[in-house]
C-alpha positions in Angstrom: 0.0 0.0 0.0 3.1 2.0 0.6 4.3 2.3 -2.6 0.9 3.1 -4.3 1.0 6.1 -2.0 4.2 6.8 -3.2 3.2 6.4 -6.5 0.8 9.1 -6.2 2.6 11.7 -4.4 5.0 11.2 -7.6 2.4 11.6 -10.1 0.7 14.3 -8.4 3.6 16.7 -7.7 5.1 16.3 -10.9 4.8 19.5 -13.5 4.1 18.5 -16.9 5.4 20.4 -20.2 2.8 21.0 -22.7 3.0 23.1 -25.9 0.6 25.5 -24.1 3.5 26.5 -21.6 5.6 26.9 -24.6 6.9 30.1 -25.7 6.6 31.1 -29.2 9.4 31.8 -31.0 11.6 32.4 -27.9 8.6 35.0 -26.5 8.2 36.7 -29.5 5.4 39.6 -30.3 3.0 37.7 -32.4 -0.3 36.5 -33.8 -2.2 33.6 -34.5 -2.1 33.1 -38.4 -5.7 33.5 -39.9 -5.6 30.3 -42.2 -4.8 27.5 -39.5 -4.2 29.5 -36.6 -0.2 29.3 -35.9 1.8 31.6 -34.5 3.6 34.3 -36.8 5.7 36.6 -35.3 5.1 40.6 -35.7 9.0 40.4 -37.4 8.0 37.8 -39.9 5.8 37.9 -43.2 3.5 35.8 -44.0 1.0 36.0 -46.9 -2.8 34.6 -46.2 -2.8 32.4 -48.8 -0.2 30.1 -46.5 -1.4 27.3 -43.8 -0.1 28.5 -40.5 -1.0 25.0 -38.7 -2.0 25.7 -34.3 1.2 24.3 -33.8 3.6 25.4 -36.1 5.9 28.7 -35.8 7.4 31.3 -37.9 9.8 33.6 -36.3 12.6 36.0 -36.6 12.2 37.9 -40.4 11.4 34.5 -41.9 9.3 35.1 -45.4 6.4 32.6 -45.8 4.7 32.9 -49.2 2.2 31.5 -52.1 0.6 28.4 -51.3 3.1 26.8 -48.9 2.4 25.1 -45.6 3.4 24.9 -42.6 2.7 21.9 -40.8 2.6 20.7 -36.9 5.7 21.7 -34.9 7.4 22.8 -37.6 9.3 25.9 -37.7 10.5 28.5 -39.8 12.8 31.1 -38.4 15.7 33.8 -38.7 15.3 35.6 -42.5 14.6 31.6 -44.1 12.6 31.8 -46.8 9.2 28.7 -47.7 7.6 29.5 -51.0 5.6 27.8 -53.8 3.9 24.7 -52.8 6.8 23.9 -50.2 5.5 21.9 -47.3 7.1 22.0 -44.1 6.2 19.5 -41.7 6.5 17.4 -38.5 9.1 18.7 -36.2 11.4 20.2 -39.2 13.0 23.1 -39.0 13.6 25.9 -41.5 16.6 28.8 -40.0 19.5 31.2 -41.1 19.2 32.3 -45.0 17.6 28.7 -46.5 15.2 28.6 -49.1 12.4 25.9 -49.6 10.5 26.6 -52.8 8.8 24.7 -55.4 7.1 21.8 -54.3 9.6 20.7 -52.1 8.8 18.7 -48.7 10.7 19.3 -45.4 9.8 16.6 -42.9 10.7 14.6 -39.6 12.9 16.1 -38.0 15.0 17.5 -40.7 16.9 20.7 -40.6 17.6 23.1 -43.2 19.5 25.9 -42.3 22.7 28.4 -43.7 22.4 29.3 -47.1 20.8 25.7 -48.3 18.6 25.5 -50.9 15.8 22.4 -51.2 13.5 23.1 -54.2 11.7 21.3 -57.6 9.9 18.3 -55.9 13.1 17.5 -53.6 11.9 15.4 -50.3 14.2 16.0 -47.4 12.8 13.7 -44.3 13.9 11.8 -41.6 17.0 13.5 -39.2 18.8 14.6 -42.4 20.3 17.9 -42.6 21.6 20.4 -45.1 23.3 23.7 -44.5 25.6 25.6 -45.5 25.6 26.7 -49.6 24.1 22.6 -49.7 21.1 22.4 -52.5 18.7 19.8 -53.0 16.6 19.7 -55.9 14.5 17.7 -58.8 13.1 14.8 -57.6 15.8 13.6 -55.2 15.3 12.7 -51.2 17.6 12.8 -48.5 17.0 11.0 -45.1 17.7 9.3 -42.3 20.8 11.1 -40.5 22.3 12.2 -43.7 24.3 15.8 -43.7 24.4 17.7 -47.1 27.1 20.4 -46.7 29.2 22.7 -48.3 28.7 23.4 -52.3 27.3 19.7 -52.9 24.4 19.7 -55.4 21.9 16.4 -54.6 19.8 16.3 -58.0 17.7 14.0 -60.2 16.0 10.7 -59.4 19.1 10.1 -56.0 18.2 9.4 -53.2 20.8 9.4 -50.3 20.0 7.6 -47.0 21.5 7.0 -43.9 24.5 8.3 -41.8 26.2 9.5 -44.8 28.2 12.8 -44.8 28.6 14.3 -48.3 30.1 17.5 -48.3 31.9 19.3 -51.3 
């Protein structure tokens, strides 16, 4: 019976963490988007015709435009720029000067950031990540814990998997 008590006292005086006690994009002045309802800071632009999902972000001077969305915990942030069709989703996360355009998806917990470039119908998922002048494009995907650096182009029909480092 002891230990059920204990139990309880545990459960009871412990503090959960819910995106509710978050703060938005480090406490950022903001605004729930009109189309989907996520939080756009004052600094940032973003047009209507975007999907804003409840519990997405865009921060910092980030540039959200056409018909692009932004999906679940996702975040876009710093002066990055989502465009076209681009879909940016799950806990993925968009920062420094990178540009997603075209109908390119961001996804898992990928991160794009530095000058990279993802764009045409390029699928970047998984725990991948490509920075600095990196680019991603066509049709090809990058995932798992792949890192896309430097001045390496991924194009065409490739798709690169995995804990590989390519960097050019």
């Amino acid at each position: 019976m002891k230990f059920i008590q204990l139990v309880l006292v545990v459960i009871l005086n412990t503090t959960f963490f819910t995106y509710a006690d978050a703060k938005e994009c480090f406490g950022a002045k903001g605004h729930s988007h009109p189309n989907g309802g996520g939080f756009v800071a004052d600094s940032a632009t973003v047009e209507m015709s975007v999907y804003v999902d409840k519990t997405a972000q865009v921060c910092g001077q980030a540039q959200v435009t056409g018909n692009a969305k932004i999906l679940f915990n996702a975040i876009v942030e710093d002066q990055a720029k989502v465009s076209g069709q681009a879909i940016i989703s799950m806990s993925a996360r968009i920062s420094g000067e990178a540009e997603i355009s075209d109908q390119a998806v961001v996804d898992g917990a990928a991160k794009i950031y530095g000058q990279a470039v993802v764009n045409g119908s390029a699928k970047v998922r998984g725990l991948a990540q490509i920075f600095q002048q990196a680019k991603v494009t066509d049709t090809a995907v990058v995932s798992g814990q792949a890192k896309i650096s430097g001045d390496t182009v991924i194009k065409g029909n490739v798709k690169t998997l995995l804990n590989r480092d390519l960097k050019r």
